[in-house]
N, C-alpha and C positions, 0 to 999 in steps of 0.2 A: 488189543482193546485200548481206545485213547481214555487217558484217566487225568490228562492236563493241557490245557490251553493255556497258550502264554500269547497274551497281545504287548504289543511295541505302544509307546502313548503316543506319540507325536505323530502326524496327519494321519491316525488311526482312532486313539478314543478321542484327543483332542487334534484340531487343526490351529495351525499357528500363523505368521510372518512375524520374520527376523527384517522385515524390512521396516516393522512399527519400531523396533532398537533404534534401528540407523536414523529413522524421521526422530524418534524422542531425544536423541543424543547428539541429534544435529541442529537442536533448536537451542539449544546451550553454549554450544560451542564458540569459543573466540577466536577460533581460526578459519579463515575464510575457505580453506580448503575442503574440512569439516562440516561446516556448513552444508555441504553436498552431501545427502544423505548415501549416495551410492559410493561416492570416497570413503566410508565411515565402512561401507559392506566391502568391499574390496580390499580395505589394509584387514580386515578382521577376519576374511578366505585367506590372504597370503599371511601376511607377516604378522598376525596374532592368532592364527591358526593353535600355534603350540599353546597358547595362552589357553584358550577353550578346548584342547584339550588336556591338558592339566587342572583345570576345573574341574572338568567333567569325570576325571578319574581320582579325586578327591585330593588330588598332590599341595594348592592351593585352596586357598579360603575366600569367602567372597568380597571380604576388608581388600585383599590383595589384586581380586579382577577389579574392583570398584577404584581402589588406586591408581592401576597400570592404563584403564580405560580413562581417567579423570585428568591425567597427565598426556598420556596420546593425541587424545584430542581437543585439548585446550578447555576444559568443561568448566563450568560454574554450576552444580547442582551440587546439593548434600546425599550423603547417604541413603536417605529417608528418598527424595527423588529419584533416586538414581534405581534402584528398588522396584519401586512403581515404572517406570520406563524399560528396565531389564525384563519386567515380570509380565506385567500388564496386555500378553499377546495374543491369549489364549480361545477358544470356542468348541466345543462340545460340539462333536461330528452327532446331525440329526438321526436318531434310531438305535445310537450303540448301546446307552443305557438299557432298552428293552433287550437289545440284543444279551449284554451279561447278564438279566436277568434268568431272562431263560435258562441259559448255558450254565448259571449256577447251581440248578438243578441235580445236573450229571454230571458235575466237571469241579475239578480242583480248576483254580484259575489266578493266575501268574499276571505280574504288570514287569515287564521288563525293559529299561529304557535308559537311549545315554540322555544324562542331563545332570543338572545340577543343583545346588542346593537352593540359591533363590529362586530358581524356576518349581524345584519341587512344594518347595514350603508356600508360595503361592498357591499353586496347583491341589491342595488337598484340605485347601483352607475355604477353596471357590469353587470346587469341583465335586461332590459327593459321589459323584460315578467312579474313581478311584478307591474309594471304601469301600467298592462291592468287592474289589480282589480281594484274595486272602493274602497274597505277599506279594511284596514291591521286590525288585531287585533291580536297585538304582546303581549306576556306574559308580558316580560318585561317592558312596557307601562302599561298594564291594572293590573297587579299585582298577577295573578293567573295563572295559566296553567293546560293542558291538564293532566289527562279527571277529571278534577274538574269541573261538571256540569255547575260554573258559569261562564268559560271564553265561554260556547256554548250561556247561558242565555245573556249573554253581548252582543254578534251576533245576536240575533233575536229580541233583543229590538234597538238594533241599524238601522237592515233593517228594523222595524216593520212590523216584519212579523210572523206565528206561528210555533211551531216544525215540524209542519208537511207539511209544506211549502217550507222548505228547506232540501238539499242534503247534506249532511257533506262528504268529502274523504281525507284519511288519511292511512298512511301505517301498522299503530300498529293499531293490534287488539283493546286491553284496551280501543285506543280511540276512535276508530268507538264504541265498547261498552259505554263509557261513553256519546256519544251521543244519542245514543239511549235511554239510560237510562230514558231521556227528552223528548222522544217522537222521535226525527229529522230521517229521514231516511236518513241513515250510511252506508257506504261501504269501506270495504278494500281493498286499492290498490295495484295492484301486475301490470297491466302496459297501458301507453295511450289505447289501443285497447282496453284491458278489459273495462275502464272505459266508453269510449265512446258508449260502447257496452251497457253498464248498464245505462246509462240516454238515449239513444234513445230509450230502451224498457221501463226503469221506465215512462219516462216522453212523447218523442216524440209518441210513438207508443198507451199507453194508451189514449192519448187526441183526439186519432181520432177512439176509438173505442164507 
């Protein structure tokens, strides 16, 4: 019997572009390289990679992305800006709200997501469909992320519940695979309708057969 849904936030409750960073952080910038908002995406896939994810698993702090970002790219903005253009990328995928609504009926329900702290504290500040979960389990908090089998293991000790108990959804393949890995039944999400479609046959339609 499923006793826990766990959704992924990014292009599932909320949709984003990291491409609004590179345009916010490229209108500042003194370097003409920078300037190019897809320069700004490119050094930050290669060679700041480690940077976001040491964010992301809480190892830095966001004084210290706000620094290394402020230097890299020759910026002129304050903190306070820097903030609003890191943060500011967010939109509420149309139907999921009603979707948790439902689902919280029957369902313990999990927000499981790599991110980090100024993206969260944004996000929960602007976002009320967040507050319907009962518990976040933010990388940056717990120290690991997606699909490192333990930030799933951390989830199902926390509901006390088993893998196969709960639902994980999530947009990247990889991480529907790494939950599985674990046993948990995984689905990749591509949109509300599909999903809702797959736990009323996974879950609602099986229990009355």
């Amino acid at each position: 019997m499923i006793k826990l849904i766990i959704f992924d936030l990014g292009k599932v409750i909320l949709d984003f572009s990291l491409s609004m960073i590179a345009e916010g952080l490229a209108r500042h910038s003194n370097n003409y390289l920078y300037t190019n908002p897809q320069n700004i995406v490119d050094y930050m896939l290669g060679q700041g990679n480690d940077i976001t994810v040491s964010y992301e698993t809480g190892r830095i702090k966001s004084d210290d992305v706000y620094n290394y970002i402020k230097k890299t790219f020759s910026l002129d903005l304050t903190f306070h800006q820097f903030k609003q253009v890191w943060s500011d990328i967010f939109a509420e995928n149309e139907g999921v709200a009603d979707l948790i609504d439902k689902l919280k009926k029957d369902f313990k329900l999990y927000l499981l997501s790599n991110t980090n702290e100024l993206h969260f504290e944004f996000i929960r500040q602007k976002f009320p469909v967040v507050h319907k979960f009962d518990t976040w389990i933010l990388s940056y908090e717990v120290g690991v992320m997606k699909p490192d089998p333990e930030i799933f293991r951390i989830a199902l000790l926390k509901a006390g519940v088993g893998a196969d108990e709960a639902i994980f959804i999530d947009d990247i393949r990889g991480h529907v695979l790494g939950a599985q890995g674990i046993g948990i039944n995984a689905v990749e999400f591509k949109s509300v309708e599909q999903i809702t479609s797959y736990i009323e046959e996974k879950v609602y339609e099986q229990s009355t057969k």
